[in-house]
N, C-alpha and C positions, 0 to 999 in steps of 0.2 A: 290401566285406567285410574284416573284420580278421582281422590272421593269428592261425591257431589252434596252441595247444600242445599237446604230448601232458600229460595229468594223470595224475595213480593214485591211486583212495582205497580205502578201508577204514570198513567200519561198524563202531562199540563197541557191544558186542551185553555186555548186562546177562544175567548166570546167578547167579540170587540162590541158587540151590543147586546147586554143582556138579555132585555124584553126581548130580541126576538129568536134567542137560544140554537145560533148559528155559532159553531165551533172549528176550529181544527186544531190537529198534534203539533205543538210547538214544544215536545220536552218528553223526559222522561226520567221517575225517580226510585233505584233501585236498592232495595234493604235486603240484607243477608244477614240476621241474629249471631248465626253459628261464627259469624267472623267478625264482626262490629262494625259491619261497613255499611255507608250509608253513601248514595251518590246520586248527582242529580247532571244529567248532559240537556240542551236547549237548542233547538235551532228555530229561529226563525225566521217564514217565510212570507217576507212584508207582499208579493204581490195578493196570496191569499188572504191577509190584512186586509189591504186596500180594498180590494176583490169584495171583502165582506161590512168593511166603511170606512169610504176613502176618504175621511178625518179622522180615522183612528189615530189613536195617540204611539207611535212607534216608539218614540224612545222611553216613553211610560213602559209600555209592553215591555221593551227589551231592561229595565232596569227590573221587573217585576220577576222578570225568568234569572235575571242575574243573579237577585234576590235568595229565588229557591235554593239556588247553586252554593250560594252564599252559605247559608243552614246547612246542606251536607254537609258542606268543608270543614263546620266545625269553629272552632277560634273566634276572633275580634268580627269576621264576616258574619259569624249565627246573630250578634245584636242578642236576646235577650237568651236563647238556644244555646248559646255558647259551650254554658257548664251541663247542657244534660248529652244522655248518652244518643248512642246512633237512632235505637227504637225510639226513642221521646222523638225524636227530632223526625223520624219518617213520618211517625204518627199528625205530630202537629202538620206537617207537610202536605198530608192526604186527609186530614180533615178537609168536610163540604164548608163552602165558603161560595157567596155569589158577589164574584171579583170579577175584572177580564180576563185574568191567569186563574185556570180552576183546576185541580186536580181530578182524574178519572176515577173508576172502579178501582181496588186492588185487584192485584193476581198475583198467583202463586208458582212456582216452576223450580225447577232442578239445575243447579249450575254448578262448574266446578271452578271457576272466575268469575267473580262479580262484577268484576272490572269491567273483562270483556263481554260480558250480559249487557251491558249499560250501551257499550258502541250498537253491537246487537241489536238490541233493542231501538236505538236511535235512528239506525239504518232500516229496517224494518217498518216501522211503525210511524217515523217521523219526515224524515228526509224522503 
């Protein structure tokens, strides 16, 4: 058995109208300290969009979750994130924020691939 780390993630929960704090999973973003990773996977599901306002702004949405993706990765994508570490960069990520892309609770959990946490979790929880 390989050794396990502690992880924390957070789901990007799409509220294409604020005022009336209707939501769904569109993402998920997952940090592992013990290894310096920080990652964020996104799927969006435009009929639940529309479903919840069909003038919702989709390609707004979709650059918003590309966005977070962005800041995982690190580099010329993070914009102002770039030069800080994985932890800066989840934390900024999972700060409350009232946007259409909002990030959830944290959680906590046991993984021995962060990586594979992240599909996991995407498959689970989003898809």
């Amino acid at each position: 058995m390989s050794e396990r780390d502690v992880f924390e993630y957070a789901l990007l929960r799409v509220v294409p109208r604020v005022e009336r704090g209707e939501c769904f999973n569109a993402g998920v973003v997952v940090y592992c300290r013990a290894r310096s990773f920080v990652r964020a996977r996104t799927h969006l599901d435009e009929a639940k969009l529309r479903a919840l306002d069909p003038a919702a702004d989709t390609t707004g949405v979709r650059a918003a979750l590309r966005a977070v993706e962005g800041v995982c990765a690190g580099g010329d994508q993070a914009g102002q994130a770039a030069r800080d570490d994985a932890g800066r960069r989840f934390r900024w990520l999972v700060a409350p924020r009232s946007t259409v892309v909002q990030p959830g609770p944290v959680h906590t959990g046991l993984t021995a691939d962060p990586e594979a946490e992240v599909e996991r979790l995407l498959d689970l929880l989003v898809r």
